[in-house]
C-alpha positions in Angstrom: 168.5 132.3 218.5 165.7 134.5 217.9 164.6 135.1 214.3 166.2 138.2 212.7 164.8 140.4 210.7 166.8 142.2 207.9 167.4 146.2 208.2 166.3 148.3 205.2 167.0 151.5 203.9 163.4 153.2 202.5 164.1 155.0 200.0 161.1 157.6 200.3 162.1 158.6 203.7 165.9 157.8 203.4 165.2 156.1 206.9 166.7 152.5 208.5 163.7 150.2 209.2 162.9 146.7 209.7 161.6 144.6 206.7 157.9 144.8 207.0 155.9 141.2 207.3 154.6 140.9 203.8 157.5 143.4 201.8 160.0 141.9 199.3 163.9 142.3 199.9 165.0 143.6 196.4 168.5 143.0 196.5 168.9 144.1 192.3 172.4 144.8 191.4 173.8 143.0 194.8 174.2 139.5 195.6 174.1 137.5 198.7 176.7 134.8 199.1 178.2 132.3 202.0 174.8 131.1 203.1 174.7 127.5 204.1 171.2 127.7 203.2 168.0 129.5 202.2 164.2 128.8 203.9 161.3 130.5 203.1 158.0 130.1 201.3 158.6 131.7 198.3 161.6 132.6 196.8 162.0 135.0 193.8 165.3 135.0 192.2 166.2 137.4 189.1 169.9 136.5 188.0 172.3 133.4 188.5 171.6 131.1 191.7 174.7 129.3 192.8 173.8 126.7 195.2 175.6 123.0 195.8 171.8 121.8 195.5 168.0 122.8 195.7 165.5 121.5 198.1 161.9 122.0 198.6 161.1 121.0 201.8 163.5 118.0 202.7 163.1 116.9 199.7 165.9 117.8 196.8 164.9 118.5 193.9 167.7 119.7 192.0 170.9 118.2 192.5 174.8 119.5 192.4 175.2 117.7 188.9 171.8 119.5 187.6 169.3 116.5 187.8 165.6 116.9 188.5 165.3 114.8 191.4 161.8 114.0 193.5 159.4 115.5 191.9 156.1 113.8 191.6 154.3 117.0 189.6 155.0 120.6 188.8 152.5 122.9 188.4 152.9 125.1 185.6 154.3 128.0 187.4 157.3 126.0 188.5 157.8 123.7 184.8 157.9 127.5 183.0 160.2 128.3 185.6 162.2 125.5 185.2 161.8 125.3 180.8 163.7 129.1 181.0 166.2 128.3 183.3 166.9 125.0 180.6 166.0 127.6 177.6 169.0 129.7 179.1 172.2 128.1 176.8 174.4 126.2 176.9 173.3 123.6 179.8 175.0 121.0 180.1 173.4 117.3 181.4 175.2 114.2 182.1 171.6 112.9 181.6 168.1 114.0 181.0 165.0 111.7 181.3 162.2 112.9 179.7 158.3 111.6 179.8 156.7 113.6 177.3 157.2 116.4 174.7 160.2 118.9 175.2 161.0 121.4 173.3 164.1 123.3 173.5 164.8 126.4 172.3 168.4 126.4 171.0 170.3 122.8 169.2 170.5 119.6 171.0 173.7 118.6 171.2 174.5 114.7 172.2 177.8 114.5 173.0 179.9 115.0 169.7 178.5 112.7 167.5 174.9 113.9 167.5 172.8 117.0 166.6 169.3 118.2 166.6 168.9 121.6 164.7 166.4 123.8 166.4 165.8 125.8 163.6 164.6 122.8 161.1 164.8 119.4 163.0 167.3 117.6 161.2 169.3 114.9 163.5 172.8 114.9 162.3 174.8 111.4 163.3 177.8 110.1 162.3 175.7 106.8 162.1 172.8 104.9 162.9 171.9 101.2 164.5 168.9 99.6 164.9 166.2 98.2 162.7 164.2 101.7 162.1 160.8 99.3 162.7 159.5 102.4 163.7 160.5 104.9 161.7 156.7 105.9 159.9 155.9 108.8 157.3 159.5 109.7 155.9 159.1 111.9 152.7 160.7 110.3 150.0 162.2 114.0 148.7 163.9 113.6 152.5 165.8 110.9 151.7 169.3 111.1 149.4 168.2 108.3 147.5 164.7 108.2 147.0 163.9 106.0 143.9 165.4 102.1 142.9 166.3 101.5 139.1 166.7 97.4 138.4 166.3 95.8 135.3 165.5 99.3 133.1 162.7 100.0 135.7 162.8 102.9 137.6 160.8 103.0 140.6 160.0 105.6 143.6 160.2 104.3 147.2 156.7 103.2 148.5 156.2 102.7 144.5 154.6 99.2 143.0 154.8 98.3 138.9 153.0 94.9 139.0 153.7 94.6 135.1 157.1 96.0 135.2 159.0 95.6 132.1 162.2 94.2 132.7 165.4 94.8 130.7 167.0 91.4 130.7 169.9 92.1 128.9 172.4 91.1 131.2 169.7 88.8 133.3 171.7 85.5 133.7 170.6 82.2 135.4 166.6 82.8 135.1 165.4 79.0 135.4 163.0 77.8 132.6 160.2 76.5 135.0 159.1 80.5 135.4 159.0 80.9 131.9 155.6 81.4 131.0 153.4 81.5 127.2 156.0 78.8 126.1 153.6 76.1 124.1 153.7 72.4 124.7 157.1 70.9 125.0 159.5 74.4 124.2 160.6 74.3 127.6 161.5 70.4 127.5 163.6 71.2 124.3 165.2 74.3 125.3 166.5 71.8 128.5 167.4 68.9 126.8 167.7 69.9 122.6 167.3 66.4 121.1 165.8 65.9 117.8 162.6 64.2 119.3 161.8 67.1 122.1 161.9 69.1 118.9 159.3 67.4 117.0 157.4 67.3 120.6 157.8 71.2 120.6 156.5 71.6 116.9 153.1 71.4 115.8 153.5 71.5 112.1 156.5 69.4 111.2 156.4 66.8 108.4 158.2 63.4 109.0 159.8 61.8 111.6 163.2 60.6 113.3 166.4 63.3 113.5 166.6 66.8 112.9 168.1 67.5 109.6 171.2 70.7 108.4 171.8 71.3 105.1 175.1 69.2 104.1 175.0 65.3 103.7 172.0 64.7 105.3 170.7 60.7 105.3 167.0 61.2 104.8 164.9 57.6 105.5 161.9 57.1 102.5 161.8 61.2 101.8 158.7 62.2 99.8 160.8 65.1 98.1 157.7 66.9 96.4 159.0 68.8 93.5 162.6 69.7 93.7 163.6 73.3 91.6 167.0 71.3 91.0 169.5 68.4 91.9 172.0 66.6 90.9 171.2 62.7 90.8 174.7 61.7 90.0 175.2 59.3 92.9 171.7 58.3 93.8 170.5 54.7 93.2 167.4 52.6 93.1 165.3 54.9 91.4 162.0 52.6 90.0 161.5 53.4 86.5 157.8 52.5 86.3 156.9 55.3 89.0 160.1 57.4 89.4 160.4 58.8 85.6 157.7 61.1 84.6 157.2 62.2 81.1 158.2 58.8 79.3 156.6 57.4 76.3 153.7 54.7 76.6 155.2 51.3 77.0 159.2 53.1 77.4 159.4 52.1 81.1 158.6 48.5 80.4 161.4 48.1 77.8 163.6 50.4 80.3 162.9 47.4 83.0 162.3 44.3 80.7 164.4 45.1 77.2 163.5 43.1 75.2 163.0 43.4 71.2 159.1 43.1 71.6 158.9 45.4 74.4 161.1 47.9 72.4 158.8 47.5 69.4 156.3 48.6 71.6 157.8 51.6 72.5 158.7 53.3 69.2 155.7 54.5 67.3 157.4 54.9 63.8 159.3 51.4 63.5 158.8 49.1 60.6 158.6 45.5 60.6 158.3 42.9 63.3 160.3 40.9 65.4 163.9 40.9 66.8 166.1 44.1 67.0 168.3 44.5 64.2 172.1 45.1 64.8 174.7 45.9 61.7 176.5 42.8 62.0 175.4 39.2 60.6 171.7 40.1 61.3 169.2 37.5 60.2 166.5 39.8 58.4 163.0 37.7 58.1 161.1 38.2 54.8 162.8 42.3 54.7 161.5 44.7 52.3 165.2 46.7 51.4 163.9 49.0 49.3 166.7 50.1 47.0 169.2 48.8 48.8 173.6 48.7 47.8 175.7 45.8 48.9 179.3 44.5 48.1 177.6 41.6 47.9 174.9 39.4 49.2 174.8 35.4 50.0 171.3 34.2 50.1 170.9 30.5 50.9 167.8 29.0 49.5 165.3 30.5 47.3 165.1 34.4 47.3 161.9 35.9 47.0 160.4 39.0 46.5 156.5 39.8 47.1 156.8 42.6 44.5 158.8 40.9 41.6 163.1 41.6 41.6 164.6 44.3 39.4 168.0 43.0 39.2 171.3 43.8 37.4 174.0 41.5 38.6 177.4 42.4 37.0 180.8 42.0 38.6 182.9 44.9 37.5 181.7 44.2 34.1 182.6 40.6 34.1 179.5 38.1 33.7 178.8 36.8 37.1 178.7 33.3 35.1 182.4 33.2 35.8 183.3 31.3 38.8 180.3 32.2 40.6 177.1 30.9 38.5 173.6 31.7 39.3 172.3 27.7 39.5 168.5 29.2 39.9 166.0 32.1 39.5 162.7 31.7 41.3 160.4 34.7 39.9 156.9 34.6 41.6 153.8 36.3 39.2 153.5 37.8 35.9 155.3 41.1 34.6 159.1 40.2 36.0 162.0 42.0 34.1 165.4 40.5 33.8 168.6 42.3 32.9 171.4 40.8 31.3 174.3 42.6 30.0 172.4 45.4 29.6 169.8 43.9 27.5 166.2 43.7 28.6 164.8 40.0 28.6 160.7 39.7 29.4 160.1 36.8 31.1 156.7 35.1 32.0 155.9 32.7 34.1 152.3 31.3 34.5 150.8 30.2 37.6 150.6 31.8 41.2 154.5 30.3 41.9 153.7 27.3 43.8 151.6 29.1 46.9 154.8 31.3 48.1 157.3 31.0 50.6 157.0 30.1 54.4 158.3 33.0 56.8 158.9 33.0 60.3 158.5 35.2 63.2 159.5 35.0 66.8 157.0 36.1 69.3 157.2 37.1 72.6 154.3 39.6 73.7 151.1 40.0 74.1 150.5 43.2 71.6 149.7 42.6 67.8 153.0 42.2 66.2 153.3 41.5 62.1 153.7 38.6 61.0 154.2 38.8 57.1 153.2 41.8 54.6 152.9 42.9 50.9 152.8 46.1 49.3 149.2 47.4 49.0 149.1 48.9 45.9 150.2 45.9 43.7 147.9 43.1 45.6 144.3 43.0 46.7 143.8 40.1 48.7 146.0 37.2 49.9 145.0 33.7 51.3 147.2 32.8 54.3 148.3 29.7 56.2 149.5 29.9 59.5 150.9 27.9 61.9 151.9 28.7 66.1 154.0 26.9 67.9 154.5 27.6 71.9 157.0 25.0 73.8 154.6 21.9 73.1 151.3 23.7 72.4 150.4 23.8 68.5 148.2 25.8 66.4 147.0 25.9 62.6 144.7 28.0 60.7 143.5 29.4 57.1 142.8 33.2 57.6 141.5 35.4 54.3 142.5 38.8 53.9 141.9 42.0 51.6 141.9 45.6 51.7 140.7 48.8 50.4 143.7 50.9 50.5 142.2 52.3 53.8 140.9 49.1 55.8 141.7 45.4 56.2 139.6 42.6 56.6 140.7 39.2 58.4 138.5 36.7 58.6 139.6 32.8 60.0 138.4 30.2 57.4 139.1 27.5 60.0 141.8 27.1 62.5 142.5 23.4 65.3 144.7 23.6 68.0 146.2 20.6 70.0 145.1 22.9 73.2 143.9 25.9 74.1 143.9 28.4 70.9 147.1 30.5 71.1 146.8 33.2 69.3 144.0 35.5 66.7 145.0 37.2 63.3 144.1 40.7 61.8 145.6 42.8 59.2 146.5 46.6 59.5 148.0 49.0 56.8 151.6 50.2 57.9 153.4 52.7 55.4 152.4 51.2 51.5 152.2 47.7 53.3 149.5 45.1 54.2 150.1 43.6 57.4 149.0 40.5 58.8 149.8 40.7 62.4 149.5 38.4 65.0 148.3 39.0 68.9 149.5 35.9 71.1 147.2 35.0 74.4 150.5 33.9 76.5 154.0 36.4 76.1 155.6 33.4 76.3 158.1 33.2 73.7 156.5 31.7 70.4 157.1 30.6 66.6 154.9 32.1 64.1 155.2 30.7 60.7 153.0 31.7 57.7 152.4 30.9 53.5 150.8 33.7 51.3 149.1 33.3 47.9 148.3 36.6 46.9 146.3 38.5 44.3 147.3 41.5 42.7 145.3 44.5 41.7 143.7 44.4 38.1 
């Protein structure tokens, strides 16, 4: 069949003509429809184009369900062509593969579950998969949560603190080995709190062995220092020559060794020598009783008196004759008074009274200790004998003495001894007494017996 060319109305002339080579057939307003298909060169459509498919050449191009289909390139007449036939909402595509940028005019819908604003390019999803490796440059002001608080530190996303400053309030299970500025050993205790990882831990601790609270402690060889108080009641084994301060010389020796020596040693006021005295049956050596009262006293022997006696004997005004007669009166020296019945007899008796009477003393230190006295103010000088004996060591010696009232002078006329001498003599003023005192080379328990002739004072 030949080719046909279309009839036209032109509308200058009003006249039927044939399409001229070259013309365009404006068919605005009308449509054509039933044709099986279209060829020419160029086609210029204004409106809708319904076609089961598009071709260019053999080639389709644009298939019944809307795909793009063999195209190797479009020039740009054709992709604008194409972009505003897209841009022409709503188009629909079961799918749409894309190499390069798109852009669309109107919101991307996919499916129900996704959608891409045109306006401001927010994707809406009901949710997301995947690992978002690359997803770069996301404003932190984008995102709903956009800052991480941990610990009292809050920080902005992208954000770095590399001192933070934790709160570890309610921090539990943080291991000790990444505790750091602990000193030497703190860790070890805080692990395992014994009393020695303790004294490991401290620097400046003083003593040894367990740690130690507050009630019934056992302390092992304490130096206590100076305690502000305490109650000693139950302690024991305190040492009396280094644990009591503020004793007396010589008190903690009689405190550890009491004996009578050790306590004369101690006091500082005593008078006399030799054994400590007690109120019952004590045997007084050559005392001095001043003016003493007495129911009554039994003297064996002769009873003598350095200073004369000034006695009245009476027995509730009966003579003492009766029953109980005094055999003998020994009176040493001149100038001796004796009452009797109340009438005052002067006796004299010549001579020096037979170079007086021996006393004895018991000796058993090594300090001076007295040995026999007289009163200073009635005698002047005196000329002893005395005699030591120590287990089966012996001693004799003559020893001169006098005084000024202030001084005494001893000096040893001559003295043998069957060993070793055991013991020197000097003389020291005691109250209104002369004493002639004795100072032993052994403590060892001694007898010192003496005889005095004395002299009195003009």
């Amino acid at each position: 069949m030949a080719n046909r060319v279309p009839l036209v109305v032109d509308t200058s002339t009003l006249y039927i003509k044939e399409l001229p080579t070259g013309d365009n057939l404006d068919l605005t307003g009308s449509g054509v429809v039933g044709l099986s298909g279209l060829g020419a060169t160029t086609a210029n459509f204004t409106g809708i184009v319904t076609a089961s498919a598009y071709y260019v050449g053999a080639n389709e191009v644009i298939s019944n369900s809307r795909q793009l289909k063999n195209i190797a390139s479009l020039d740009a007449t054709t992709t604008a062509t194409i972009e505003s036939a897209i841009a022409a909402a709503p188009n629909d595509f079961t799918s749409l593969n894309i190499t390069g940028i798109s852009t669309f005019q109107g919101n991307v819908n996919v499916g129900s579950a996704v959608t891409i604003s045109a306006s401001t390019g927010v994707i809406t999803a009901t949710t997301f998969s995947g690992s978002g490796a690359s997803l770069t440059s996301i404003p932190n002001a984008a995102l709903d949560n956009s800052s991480v608080s941990f610990g009292g530190i809050s920080l902005s996303l992208g954000d770095s603190d590399a001192t933070p400053a934790f709160d570890l309030t309610d921090a539990t299970n943080y291991p000790l080995s990444s505790l750091t500025g602990a000193g030497t050993g703190v860790l070890t205790f805080l692990a395992t709190p014994s009393s020695a990882n303790l004294a490991s831990a401290v620097t400046d601790e003083t003593g040894s062995g367990s740690l130690v609270f507050a009630t019934s402690p056992t302390l092992v060889t304490p130096a206590l220092g100076t305690p502000t108080s305490g109650t000693l009641t139950n302690c024991t084994g305190l040492p009396v020559s280094t644990g009591i301060s503020g004793l007396a010389a010589n008190v903690a020796t009689f405190l550890a060794t009491h004996s009578s020596a050790n306590l004369a040693s101690a006091v500082t006021d005593e008078t006399g020598s030799g054994a400590l005295v007690f109120a019952t049956s004590p045997t007084l050596v050559t005392p001095s009783l001043g003016v003493a009262s007495a129911t009554s006293i039994n003297a064996s022997g002769i009873v003598t008196a350095t200073g004369g006696f000034n006695l009245g004997i009476s027995s509730a005004g009966t003579s003492i004759t009766s029953g109980s007669p005094v055999t003998t009166l020994n009176f040493v020296g001149a100038g001796n008074t004796f009452a009797f019945n109340g009438t005052t007899v002067d006796i004299s008796i010549a001579g020096g009274g037979g170079g007086g009477t021996e006393e004895e003393t018991v000796v058993a230190s090594t300090s001076p200790v007295g040995v026999s006295s007289f009163v200073a103010a009635t005698y002047r000088s005196a000329s002893y004998l005395a005699q030591i004996t120590q287990g089966s060591n012996y001693q004799v010696g003559r020893y001169l003495l006098i005084h000024d009232g202030t001084t005494v002078t001893v000096i040893e006329e001559s003295a043998v001894a069957t060993g070793s001498m055991l013991g020197s003599f000097d003389g020291t003023i005691t109250g209104s007494d002369v004493e002639l005192r004795v100072t032993m080379t052994s403590a060892s328990s001694a007898t010192v017996t003496v005889k005095a002739d004395t002299i009195s004072i003009p």
